[in-house]
C-alpha positions as CSV (number, residue, x, y, z in Angstrom):
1,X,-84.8,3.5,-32.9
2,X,-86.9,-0.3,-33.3
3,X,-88.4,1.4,-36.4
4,X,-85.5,3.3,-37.8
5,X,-83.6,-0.1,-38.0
6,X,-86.5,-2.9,-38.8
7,X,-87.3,0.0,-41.7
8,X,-84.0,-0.1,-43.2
9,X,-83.8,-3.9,-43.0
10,X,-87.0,-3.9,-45.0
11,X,-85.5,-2.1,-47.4
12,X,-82.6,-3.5,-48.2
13,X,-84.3,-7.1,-48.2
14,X,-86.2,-5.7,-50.9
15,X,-83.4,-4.9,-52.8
16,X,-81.6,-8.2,-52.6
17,X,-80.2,-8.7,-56.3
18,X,-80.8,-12.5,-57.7
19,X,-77.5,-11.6,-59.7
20,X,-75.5,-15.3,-59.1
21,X,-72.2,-14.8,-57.1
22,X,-70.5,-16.7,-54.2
23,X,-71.0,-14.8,-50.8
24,X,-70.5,-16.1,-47.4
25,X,-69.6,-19.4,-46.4
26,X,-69.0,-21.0,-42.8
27,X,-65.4,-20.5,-41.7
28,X,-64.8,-17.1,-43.8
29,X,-63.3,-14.2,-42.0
30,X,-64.4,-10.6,-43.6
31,X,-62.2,-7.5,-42.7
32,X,-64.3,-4.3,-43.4
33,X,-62.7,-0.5,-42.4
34,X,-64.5,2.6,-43.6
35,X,-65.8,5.8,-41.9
36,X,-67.8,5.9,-38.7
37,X,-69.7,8.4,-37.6
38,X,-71.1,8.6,-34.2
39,X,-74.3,10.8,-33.3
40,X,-75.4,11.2,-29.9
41,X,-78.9,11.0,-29.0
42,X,-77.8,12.4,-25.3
43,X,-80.3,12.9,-22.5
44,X,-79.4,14.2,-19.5
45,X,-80.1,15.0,-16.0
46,X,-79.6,18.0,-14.6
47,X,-75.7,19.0,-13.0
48,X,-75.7,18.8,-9.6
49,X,-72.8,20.8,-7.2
50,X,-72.5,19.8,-3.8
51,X,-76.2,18.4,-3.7
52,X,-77.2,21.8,-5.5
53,X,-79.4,21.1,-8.8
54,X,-77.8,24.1,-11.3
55,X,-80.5,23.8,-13.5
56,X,-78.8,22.9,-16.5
57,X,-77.8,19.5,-18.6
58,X,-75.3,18.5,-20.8
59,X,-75.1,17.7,-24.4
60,X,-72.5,15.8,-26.7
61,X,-71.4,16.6,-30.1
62,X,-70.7,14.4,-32.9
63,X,-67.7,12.7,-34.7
64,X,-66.0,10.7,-37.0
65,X,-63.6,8.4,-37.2
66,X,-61.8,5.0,-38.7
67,X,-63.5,2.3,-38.1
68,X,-62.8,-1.6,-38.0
69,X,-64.8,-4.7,-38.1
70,X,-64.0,-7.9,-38.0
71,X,-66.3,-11.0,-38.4
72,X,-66.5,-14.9,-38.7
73,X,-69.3,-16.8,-40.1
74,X,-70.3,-19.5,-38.2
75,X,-72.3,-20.4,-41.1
76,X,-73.5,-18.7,-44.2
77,X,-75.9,-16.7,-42.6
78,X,-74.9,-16.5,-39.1
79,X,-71.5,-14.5,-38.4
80,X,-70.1,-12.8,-35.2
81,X,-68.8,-9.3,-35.4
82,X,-66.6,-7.4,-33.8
83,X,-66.4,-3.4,-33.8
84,X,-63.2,-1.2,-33.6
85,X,-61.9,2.4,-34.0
86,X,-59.8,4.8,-33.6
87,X,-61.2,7.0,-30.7
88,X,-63.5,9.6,-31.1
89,X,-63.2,12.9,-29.5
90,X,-66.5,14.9,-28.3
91,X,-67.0,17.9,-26.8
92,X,-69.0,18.4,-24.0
93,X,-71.5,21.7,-23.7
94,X,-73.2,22.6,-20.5
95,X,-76.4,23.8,-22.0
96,X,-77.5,27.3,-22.4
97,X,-73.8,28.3,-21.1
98,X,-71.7,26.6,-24.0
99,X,-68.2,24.6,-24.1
100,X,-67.7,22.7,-20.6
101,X,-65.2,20.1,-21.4
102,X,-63.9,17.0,-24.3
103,X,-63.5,13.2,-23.5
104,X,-62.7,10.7,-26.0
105,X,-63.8,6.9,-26.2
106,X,-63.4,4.2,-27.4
107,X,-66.5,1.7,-28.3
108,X,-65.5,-2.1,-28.9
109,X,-69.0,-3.8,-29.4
110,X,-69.8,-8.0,-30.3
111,X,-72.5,-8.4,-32.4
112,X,-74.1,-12.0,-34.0
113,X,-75.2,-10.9,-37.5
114,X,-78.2,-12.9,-39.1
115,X,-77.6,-12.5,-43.4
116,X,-81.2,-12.8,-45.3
117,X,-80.3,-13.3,-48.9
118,X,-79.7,-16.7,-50.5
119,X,-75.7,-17.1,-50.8
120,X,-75.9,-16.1,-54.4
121,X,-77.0,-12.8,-53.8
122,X,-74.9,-9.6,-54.8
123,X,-77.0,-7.7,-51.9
124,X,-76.2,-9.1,-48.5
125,X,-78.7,-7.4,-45.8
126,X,-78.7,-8.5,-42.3
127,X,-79.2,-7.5,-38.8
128,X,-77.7,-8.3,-35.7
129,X,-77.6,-7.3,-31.6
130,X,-74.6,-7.7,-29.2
131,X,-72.9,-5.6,-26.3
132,X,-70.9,-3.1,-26.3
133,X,-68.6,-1.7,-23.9
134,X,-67.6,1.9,-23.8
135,X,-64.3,3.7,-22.1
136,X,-63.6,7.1,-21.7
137,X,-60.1,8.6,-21.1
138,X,-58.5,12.3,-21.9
139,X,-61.4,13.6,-19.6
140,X,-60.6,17.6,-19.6
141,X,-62.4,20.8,-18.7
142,X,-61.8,23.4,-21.4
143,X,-59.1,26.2,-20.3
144,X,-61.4,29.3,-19.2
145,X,-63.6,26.3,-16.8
146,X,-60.5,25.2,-15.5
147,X,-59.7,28.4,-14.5
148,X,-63.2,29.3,-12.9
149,X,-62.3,26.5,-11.0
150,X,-63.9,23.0,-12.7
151,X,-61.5,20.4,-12.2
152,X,-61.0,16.5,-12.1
153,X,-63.3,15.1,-14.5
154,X,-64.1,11.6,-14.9
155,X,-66.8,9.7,-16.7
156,X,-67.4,6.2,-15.8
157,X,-67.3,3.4,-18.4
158,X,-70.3,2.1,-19.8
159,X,-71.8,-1.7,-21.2
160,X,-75.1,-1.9,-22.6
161,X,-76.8,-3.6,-25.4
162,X,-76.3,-2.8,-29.3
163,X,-78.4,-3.2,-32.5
164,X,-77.9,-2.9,-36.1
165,X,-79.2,-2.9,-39.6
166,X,-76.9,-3.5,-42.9
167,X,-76.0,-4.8,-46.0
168,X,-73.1,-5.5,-48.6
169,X,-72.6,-5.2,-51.6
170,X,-70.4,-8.0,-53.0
171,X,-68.2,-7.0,-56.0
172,X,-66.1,-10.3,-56.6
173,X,-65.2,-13.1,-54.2
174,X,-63.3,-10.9,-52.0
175,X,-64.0,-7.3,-52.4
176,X,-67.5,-5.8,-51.0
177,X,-68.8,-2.5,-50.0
178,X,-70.6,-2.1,-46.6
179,X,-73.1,0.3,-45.2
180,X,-74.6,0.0,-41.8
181,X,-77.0,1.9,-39.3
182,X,-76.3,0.8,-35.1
183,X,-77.8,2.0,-31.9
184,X,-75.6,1.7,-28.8
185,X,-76.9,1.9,-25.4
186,X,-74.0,3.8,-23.3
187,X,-74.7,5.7,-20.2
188,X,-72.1,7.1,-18.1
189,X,-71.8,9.7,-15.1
190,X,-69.8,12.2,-15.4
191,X,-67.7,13.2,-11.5
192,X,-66.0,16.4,-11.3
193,X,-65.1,19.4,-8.8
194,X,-66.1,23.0,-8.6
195,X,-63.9,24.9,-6.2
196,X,-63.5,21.6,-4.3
197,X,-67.2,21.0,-4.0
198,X,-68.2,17.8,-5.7
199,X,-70.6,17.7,-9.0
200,X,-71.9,14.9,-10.8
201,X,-74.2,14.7,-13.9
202,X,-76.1,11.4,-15.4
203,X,-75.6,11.2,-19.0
204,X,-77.4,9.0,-21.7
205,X,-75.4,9.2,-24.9
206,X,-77.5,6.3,-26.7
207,X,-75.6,7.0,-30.2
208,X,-76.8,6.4,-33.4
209,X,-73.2,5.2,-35.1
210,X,-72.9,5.2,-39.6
211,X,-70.8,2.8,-41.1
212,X,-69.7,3.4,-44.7
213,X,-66.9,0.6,-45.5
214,X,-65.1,-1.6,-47.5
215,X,-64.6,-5.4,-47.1
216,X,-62.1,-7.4,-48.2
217,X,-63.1,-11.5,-47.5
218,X,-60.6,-14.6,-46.2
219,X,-61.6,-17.4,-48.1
């Protein structure tokens, strides 16, 4: 993940234009909304029913959805971010066996964003690190497990640490174009019953989360 995201930020340093136009300056508020796509990077531990290891994991699938950020520079090259967005929906497989279940979630995460480039810049990169914390709600077993008795799921909310790697391209004083690359640290355990009996499974999602976005910038 370290490597995915200090690569990227090498990158895009490297393609900082010395084209001459007015970017960031302390007290502007930039609105950027755009698609977001999550991608787990899910370990897990193996389900236990009853004290009974089953053998098996989980896994989570991926999704897209609207996202929202909002950020204030404290300074030209300092700003603090906030993520939103509508929630995202993921199913749930018990491996080897297929469907188990769906939650969705919703991710708010604050982030301080350092910028690199000189104010001047059309290319913007920067990288930042904050906290995010994770809820889950609409917890449900697909029909056929509810039937074979799975009932009552929960997943406990998560906080954990966030990291990112991005960079805008600014097309006038208030217009820009956004791309980003984050790592979320979210782990949650998932409670449930089987026939009354209780079950439990430790899940790391750790997503990787793609930002493609538009700006527009408060002067």
């Amino acid at each position: 993940m370290k490597n995915k995201l200090c690569s990227l930020a090498l990158i895009i340093t490297g393609l900082t234009s010395s084209l001459s136009v007015q970017a960031y300056e302390t007290g502007n508020l930039l609105i950027r909304t755009g698609l977001t796509a999550v991608r787990p990077d899910a370990a897990s531990d193996n389900v236990l029913v009853d004290g009974n290891d089953l053998g098996m994991g989980v896994s989570v699938d991926n999704n897209s959805q609207l996202g929202i950020n909002i950020n204030y520079f404290l300074s030209p090259k300092i700003a603090i971010e906030i993520l939103l967005a509508t929630p995202f929906k993921h199913d749930i497989d018990l491996n080897t066996v297929g469907a188990l279940g769906t939650t969705k979630h919703l991710p708010p995460t604050v982030s301080i964003n350092f910028y690199f480039a000189e104010s001047t810049a059309v290319l913007q990169p920067y990288v930042g690190a904050g906290i995010n914390y994770t809820v889950f709600f609409d917890e449900e077993f697909t029909t056929e497990n509810s039937q074979a008795g799975f009932s009552d799921l929960s997943l406990d909310d998560s906080i954990g640490l966030s990291a990112q790697a991005g960079i805008d391209y600014i097309l006038n004083d208030n217009w820009q174009i956004n791309a980003s690359l984050r790592w979320i640290n979210i782990n949650t355990t998932a409670d449930f019953k089987l026939n009354n009996a209780s079950g439990s499974v430790d899940v790391d999602i750790d997503p990787f989360v793609y930002t493609l976005s538009i700006g527009y910038r408060f002067n």
